[in-house]
N, CA, C and O atoms as a GROMACS GRO file, in nm:
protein
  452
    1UNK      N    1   0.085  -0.118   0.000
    1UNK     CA    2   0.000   0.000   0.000
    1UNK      C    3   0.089   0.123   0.000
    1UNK      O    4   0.192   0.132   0.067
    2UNK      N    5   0.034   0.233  -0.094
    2UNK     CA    6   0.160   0.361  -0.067
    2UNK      C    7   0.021   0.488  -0.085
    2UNK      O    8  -0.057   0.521  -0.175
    3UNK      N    9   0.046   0.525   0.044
    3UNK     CA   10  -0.040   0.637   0.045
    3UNK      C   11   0.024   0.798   0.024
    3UNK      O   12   0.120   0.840   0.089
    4UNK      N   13  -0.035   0.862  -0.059
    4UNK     CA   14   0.012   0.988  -0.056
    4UNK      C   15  -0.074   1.122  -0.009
    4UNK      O   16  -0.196   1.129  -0.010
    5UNK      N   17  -0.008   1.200   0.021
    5UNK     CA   18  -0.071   1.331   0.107
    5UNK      C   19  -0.008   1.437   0.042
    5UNK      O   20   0.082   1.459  -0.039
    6UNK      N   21  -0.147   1.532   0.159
    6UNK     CA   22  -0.089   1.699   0.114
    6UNK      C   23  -0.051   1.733  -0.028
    6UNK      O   24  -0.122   1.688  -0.118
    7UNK      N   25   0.063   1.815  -0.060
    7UNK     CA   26   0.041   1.828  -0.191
    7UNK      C   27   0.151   1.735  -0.298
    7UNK      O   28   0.261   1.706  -0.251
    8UNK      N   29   0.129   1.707  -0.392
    8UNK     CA   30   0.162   1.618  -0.496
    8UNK      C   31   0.253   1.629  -0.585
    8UNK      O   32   0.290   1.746  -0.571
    9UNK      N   33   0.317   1.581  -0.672
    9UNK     CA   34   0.369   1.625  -0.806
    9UNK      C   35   0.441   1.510  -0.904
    9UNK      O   36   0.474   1.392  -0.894
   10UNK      N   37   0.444   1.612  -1.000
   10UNK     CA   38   0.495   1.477  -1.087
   10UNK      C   39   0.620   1.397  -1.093
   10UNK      O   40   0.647   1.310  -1.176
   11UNK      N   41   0.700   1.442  -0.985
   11UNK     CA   42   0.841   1.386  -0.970
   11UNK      C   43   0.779   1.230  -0.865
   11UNK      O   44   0.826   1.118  -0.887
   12UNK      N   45   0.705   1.248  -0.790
   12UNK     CA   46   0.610   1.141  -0.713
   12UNK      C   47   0.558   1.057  -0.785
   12UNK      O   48   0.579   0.936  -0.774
   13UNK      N   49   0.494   1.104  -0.855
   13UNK     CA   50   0.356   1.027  -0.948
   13UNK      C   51   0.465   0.928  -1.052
   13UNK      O   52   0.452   0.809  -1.080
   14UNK      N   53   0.569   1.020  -1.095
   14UNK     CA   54   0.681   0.963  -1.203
   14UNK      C   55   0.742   0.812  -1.094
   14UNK      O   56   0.739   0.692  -1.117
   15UNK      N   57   0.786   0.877  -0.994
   15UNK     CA   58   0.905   0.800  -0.929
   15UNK      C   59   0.826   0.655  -0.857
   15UNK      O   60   0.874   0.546  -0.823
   16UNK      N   61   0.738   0.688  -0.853
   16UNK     CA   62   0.606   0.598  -0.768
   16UNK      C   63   0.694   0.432  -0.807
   16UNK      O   64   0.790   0.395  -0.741
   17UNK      N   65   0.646   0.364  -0.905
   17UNK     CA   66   0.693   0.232  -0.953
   17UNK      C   67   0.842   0.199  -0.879
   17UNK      O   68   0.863   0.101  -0.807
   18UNK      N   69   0.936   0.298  -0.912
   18UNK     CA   70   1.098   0.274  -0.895
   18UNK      C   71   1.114   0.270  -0.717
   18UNK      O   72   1.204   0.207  -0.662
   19UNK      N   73   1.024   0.336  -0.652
   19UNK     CA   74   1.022   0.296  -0.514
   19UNK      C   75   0.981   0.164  -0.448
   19UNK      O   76   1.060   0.084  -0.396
   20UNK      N   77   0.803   0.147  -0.459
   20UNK     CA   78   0.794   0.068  -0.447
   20UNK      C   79   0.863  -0.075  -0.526
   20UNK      O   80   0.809  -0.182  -0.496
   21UNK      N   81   0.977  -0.078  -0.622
   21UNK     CA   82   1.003  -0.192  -0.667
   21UNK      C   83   1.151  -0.177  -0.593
   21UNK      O   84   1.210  -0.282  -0.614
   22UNK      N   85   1.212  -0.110  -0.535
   22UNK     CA   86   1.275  -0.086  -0.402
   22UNK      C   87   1.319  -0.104  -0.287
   22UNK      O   88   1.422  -0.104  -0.220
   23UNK      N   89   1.150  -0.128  -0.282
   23UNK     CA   90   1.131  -0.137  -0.149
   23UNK      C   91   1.204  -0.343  -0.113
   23UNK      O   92   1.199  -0.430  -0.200
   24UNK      N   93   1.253  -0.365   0.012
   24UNK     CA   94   1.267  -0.491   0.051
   24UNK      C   95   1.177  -0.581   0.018
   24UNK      O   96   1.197  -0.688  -0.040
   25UNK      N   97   1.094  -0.544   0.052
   25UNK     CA   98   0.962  -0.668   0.063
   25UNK      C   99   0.849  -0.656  -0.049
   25UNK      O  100   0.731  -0.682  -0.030
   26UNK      N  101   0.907  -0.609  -0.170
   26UNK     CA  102   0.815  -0.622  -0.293
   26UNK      C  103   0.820  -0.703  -0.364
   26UNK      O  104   0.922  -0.729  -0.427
   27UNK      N  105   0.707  -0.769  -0.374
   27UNK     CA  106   0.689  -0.918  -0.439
   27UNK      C  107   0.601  -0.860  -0.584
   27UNK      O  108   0.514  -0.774  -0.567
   28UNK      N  109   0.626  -0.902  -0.696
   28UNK     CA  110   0.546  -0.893  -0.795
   28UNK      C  111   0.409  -0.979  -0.793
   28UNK      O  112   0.347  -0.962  -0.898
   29UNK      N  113   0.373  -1.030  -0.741
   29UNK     CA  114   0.249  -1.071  -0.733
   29UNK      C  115   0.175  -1.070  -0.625
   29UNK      O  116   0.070  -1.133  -0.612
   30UNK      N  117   0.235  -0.986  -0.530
   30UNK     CA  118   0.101  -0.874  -0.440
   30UNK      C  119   0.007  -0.785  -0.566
   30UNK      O  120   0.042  -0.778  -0.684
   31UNK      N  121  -0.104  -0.728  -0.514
   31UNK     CA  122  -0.151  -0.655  -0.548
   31UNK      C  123  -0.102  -0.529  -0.540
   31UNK      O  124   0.000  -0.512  -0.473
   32UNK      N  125  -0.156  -0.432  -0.597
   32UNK     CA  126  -0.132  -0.267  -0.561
   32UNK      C  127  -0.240  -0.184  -0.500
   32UNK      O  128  -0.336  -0.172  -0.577
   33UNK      N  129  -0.252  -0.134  -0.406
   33UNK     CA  130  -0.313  -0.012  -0.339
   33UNK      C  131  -0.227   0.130  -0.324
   33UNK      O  132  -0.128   0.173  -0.266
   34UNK      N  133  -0.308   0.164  -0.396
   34UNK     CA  134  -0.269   0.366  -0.357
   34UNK      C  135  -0.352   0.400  -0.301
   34UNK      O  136  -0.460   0.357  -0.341
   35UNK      N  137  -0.359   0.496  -0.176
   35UNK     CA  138  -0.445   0.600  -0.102
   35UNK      C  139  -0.416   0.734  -0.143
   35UNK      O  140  -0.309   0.784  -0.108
   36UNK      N  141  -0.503   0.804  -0.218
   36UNK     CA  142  -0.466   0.909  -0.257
   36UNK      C  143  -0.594   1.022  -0.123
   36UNK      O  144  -0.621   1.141  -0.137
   37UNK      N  145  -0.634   0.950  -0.033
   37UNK     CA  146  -0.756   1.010   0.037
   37UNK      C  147  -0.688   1.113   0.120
   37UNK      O  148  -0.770   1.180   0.184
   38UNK      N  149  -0.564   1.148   0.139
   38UNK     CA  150  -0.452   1.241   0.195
   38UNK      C  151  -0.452   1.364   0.113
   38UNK      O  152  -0.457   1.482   0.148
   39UNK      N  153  -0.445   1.312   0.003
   39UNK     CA  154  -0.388   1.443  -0.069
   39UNK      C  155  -0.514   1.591  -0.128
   39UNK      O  156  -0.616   1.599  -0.197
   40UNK      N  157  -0.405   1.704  -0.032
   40UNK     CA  158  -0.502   1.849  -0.025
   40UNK      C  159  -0.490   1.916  -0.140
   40UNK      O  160  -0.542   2.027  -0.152
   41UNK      N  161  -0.390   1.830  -0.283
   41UNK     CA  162  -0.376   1.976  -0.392
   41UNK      C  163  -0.256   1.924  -0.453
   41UNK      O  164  -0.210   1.840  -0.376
   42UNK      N  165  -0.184   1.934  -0.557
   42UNK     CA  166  -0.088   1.993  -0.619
   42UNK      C  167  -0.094   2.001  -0.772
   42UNK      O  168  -0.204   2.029  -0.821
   43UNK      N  169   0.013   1.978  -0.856
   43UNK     CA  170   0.050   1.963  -0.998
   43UNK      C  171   0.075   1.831  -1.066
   43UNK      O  172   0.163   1.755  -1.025
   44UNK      N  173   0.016   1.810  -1.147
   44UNK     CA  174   0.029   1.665  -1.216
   44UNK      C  175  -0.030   1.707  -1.388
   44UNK      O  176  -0.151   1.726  -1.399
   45UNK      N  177   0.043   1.716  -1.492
   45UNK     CA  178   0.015   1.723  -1.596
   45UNK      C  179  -0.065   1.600  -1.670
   45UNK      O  180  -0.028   1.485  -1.651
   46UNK      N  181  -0.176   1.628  -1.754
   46UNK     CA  182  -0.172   1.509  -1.808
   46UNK      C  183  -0.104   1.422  -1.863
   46UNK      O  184  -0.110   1.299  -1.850
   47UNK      N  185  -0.011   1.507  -1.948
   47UNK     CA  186   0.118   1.384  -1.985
   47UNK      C  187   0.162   1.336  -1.907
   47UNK      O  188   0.156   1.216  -1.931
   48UNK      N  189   0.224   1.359  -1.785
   48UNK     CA  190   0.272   1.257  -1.666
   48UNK      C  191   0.162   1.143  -1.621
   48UNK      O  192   0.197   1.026  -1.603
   49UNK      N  193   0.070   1.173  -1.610
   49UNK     CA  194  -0.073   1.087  -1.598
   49UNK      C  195  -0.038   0.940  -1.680
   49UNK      O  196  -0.025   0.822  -1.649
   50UNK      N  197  -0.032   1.034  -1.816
   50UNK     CA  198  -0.040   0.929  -1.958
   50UNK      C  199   0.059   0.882  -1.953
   50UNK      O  200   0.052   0.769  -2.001
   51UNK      N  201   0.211   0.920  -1.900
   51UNK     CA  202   0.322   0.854  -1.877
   51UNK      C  203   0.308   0.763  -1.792
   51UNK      O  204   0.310   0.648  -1.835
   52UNK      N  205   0.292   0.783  -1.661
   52UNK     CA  206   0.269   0.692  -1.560
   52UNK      C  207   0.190   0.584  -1.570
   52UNK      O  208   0.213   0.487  -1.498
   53UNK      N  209   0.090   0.581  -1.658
   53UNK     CA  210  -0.032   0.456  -1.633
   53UNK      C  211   0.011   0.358  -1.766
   53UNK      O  212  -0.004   0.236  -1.753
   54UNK      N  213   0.075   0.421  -1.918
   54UNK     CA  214   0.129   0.405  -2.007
   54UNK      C  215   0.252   0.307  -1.989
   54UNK      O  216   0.300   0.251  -2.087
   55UNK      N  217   0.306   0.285  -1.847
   55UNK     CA  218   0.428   0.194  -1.855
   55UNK      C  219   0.405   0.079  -1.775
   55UNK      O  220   0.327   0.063  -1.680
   56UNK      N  221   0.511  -0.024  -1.847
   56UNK     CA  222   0.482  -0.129  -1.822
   56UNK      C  223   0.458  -0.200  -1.664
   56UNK      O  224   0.547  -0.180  -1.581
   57UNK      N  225   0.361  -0.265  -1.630
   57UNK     CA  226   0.343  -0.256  -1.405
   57UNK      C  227   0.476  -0.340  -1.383
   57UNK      O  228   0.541  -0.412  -1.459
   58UNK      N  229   0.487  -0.314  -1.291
   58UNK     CA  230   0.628  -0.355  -1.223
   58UNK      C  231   0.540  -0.509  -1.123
   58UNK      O  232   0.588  -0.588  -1.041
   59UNK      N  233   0.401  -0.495  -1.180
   59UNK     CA  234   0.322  -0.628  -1.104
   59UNK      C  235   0.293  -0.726  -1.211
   59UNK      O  236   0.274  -0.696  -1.329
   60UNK      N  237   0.291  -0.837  -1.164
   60UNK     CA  238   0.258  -0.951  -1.233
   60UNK      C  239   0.122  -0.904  -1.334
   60UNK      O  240   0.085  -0.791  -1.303
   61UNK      N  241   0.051  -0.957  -1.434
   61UNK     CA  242  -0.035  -0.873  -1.517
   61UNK      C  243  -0.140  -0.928  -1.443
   61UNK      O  244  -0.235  -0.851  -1.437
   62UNK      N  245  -0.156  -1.026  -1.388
   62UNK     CA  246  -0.288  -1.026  -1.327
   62UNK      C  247  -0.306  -0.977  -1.155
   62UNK      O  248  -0.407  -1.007  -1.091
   63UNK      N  249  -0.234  -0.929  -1.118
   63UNK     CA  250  -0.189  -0.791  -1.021
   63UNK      C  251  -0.341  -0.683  -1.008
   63UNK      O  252  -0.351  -0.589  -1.087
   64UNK      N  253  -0.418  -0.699  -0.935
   64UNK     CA  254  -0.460  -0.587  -0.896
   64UNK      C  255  -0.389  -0.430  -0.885
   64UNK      O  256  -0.282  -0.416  -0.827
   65UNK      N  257  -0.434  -0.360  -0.923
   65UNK     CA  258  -0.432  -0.226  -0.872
   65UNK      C  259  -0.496  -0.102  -0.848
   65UNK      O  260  -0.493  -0.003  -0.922
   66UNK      N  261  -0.559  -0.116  -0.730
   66UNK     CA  262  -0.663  -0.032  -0.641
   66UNK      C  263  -0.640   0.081  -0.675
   66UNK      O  264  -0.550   0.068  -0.758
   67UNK      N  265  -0.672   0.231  -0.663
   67UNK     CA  266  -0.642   0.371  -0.648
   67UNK      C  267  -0.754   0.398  -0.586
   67UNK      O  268  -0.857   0.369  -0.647
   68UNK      N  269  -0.764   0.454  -0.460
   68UNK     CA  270  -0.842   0.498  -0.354
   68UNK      C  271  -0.848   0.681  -0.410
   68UNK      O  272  -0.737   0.732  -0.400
   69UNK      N  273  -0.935   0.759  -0.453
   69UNK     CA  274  -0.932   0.850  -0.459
   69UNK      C  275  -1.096   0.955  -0.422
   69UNK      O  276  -1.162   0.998  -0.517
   70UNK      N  277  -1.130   0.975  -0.307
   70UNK     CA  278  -1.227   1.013  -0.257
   70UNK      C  279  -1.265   1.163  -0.332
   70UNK      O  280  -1.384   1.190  -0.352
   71UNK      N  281  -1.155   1.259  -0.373
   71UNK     CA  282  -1.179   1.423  -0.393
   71UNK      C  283  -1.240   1.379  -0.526
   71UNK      O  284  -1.213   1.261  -0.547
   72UNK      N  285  -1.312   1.434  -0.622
   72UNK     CA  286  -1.342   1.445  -0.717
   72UNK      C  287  -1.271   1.489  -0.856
   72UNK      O  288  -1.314   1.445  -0.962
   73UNK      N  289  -1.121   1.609  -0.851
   73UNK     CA  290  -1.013   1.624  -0.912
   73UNK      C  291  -0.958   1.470  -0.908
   73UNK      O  292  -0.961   1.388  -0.999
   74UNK      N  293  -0.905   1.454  -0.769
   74UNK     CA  294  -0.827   1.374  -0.777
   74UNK      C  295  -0.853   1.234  -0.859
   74UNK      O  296  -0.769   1.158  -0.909
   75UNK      N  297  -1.009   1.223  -0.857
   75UNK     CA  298  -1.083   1.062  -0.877
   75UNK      C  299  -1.069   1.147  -1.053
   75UNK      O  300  -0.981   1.105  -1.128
   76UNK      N  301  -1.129   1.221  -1.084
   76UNK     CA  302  -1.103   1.232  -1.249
   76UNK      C  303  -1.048   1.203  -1.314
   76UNK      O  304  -1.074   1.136  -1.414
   77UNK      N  305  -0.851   1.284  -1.241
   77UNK     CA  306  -0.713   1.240  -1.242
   77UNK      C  307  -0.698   1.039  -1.329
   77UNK      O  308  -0.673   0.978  -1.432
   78UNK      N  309  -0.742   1.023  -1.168
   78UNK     CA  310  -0.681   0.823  -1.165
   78UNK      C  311  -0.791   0.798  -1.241
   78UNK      O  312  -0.764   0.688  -1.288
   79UNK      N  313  -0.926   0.838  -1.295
   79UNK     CA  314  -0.975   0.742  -1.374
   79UNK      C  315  -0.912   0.736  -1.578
   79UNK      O  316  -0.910   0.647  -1.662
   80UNK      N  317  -0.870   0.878  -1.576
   80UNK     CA  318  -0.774   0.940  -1.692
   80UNK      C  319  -0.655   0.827  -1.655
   80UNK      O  320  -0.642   0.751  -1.751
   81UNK      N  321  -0.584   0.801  -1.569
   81UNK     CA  322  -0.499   0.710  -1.586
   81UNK      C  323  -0.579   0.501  -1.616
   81UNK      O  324  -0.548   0.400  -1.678
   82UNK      N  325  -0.676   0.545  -1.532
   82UNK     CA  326  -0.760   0.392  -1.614
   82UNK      C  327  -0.777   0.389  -1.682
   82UNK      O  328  -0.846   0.288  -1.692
   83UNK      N  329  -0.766   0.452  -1.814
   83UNK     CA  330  -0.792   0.454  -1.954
   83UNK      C  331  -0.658   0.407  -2.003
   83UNK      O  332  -0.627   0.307  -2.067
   84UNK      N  333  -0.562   0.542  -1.939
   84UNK     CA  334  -0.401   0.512  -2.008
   84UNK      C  335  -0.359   0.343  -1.994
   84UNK      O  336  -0.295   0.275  -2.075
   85UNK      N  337  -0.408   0.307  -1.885
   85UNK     CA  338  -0.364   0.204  -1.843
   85UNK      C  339  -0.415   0.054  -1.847
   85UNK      O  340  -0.408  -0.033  -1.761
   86UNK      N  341  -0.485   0.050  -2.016
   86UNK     CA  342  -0.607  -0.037  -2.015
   86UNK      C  343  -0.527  -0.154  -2.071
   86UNK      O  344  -0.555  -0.272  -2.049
   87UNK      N  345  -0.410  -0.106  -2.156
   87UNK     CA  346  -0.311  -0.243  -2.192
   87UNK      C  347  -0.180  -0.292  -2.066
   87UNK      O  348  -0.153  -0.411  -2.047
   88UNK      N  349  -0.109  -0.181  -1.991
   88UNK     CA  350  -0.017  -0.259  -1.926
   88UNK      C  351  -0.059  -0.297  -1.776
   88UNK      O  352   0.002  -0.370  -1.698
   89UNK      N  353  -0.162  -0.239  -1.760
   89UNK     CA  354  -0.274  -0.283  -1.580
   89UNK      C  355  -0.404  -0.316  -1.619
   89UNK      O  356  -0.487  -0.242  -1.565
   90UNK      N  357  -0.446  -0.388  -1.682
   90UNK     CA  358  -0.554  -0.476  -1.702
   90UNK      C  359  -0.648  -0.458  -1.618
   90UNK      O  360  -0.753  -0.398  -1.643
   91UNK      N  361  -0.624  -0.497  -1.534
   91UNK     CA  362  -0.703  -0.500  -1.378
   91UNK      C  363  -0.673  -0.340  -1.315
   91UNK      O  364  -0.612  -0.347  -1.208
   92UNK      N  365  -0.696  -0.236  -1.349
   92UNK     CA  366  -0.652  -0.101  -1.240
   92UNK      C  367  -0.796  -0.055  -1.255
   92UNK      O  368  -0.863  -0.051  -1.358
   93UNK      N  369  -0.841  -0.010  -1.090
   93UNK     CA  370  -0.974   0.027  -1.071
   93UNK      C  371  -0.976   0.149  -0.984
   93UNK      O  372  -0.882   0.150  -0.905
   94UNK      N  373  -1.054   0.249  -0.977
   94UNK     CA  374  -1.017   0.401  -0.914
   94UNK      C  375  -1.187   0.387  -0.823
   94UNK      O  376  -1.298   0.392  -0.875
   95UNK      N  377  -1.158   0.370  -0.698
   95UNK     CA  378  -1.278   0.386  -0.621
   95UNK      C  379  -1.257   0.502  -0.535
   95UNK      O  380  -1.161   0.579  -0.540
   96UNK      N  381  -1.343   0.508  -0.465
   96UNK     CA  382  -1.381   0.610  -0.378
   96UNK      C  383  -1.394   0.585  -0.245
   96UNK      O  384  -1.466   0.672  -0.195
   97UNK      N  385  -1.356   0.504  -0.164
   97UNK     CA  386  -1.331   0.459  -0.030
   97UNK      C  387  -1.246   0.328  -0.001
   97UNK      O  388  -1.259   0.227  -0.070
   98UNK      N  389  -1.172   0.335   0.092
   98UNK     CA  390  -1.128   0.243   0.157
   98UNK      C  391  -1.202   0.128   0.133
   98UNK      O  392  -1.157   0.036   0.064
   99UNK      N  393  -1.332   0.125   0.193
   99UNK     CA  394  -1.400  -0.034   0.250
   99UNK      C  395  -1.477  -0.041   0.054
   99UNK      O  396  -1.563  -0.127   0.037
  100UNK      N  397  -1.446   0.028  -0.041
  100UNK     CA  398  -1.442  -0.032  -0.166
  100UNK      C  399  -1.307  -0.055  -0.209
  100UNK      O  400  -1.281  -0.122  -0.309
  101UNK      N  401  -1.239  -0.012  -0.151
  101UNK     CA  402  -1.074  -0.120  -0.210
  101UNK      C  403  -1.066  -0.246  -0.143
  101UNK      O  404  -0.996  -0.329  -0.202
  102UNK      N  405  -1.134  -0.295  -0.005
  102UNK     CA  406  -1.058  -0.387   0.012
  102UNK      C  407  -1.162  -0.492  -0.014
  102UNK      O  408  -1.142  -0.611   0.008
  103UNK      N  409  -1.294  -0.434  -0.070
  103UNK     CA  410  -1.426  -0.528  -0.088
  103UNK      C  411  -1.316  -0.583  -0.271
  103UNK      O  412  -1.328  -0.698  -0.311
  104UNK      N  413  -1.257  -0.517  -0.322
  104UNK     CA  414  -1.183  -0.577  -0.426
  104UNK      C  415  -1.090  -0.681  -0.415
  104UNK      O  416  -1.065  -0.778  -0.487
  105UNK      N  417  -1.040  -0.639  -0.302
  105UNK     CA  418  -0.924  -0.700  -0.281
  105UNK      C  419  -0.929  -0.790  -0.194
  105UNK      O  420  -0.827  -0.848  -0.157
  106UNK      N  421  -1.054  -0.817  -0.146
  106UNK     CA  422  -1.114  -0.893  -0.060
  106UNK      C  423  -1.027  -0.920   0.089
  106UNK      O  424  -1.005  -1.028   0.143
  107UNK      N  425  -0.981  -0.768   0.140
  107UNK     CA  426  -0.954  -0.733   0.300
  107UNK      C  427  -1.015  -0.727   0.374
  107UNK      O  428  -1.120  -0.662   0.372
  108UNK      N  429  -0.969  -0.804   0.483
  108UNK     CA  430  -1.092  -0.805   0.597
  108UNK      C  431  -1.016  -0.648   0.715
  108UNK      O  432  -0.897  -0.618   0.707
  109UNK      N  433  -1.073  -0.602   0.772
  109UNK     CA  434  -1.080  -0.466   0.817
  109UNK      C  435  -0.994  -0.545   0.931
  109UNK      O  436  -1.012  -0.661   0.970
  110UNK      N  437  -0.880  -0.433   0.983
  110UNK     CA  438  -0.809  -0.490   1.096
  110UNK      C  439  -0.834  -0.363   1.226
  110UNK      O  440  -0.915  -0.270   1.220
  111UNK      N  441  -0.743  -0.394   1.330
  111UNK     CA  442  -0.802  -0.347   1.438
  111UNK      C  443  -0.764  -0.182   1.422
  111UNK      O  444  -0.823  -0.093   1.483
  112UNK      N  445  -0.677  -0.167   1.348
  112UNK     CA  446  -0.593  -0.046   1.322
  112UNK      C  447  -0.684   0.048   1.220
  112UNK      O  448  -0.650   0.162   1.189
  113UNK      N  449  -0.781  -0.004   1.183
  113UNK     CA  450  -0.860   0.130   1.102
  113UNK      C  451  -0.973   0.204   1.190
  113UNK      O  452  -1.036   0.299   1.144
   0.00000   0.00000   0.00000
């Protein structure tokens, strides 16, 4: 899961993949969750959009990938990238709450939410 806040940009949105594939404990055949329910504002061009959703997932192709985006900019945003992203994320879906990402992903709610 990689949640982002406050304000945004395209050096983030760009760098997003190269982190999480980074990270220690990234397995290509987890799923993907983004929380974008943090974020108050920033800059993201559409071409970065179309860049970002346009490249190849760093997840297995049958890989889920959630985008949690509650603001209405923001949900416009990630559904413009569900389009970009209809050949290399197959499966990428842009909801609007938490308890609809994990009804996808079929999470059961832990004590911590």
């Amino acid at each position: 899961m990689t949640t982002f806040f406050g304000e945004i940009n395209e050096a983030e949105i760009l760098g997003h993949a190269s982190r999480v594939r980074s990270h220690s404990d990234f397995d290509p055949s987890f799923a993907e969750l983004v929380d974008f329910s943090g974020v108050t504002g920033g800059s993201v061009s559409l071409s970065t959009i179309q860049a970002a959703a346009s490249r190849e997932s760093i997840f297995n192709p049958a890989s889920m990938h959630v985008v949690i985006a509650p603001r209405d900019v923001v949900f416009g945003l990630a559904r413009m990238s569900e389009v970009y992203a209809e050949k290399t994320k197959p499966n990428f879906v842009v909801v609007r709450t938490i308890d609809e990402a994990r009804k996808l992903l079929r999470l059961e709610k832990t004590g911590l939410d």
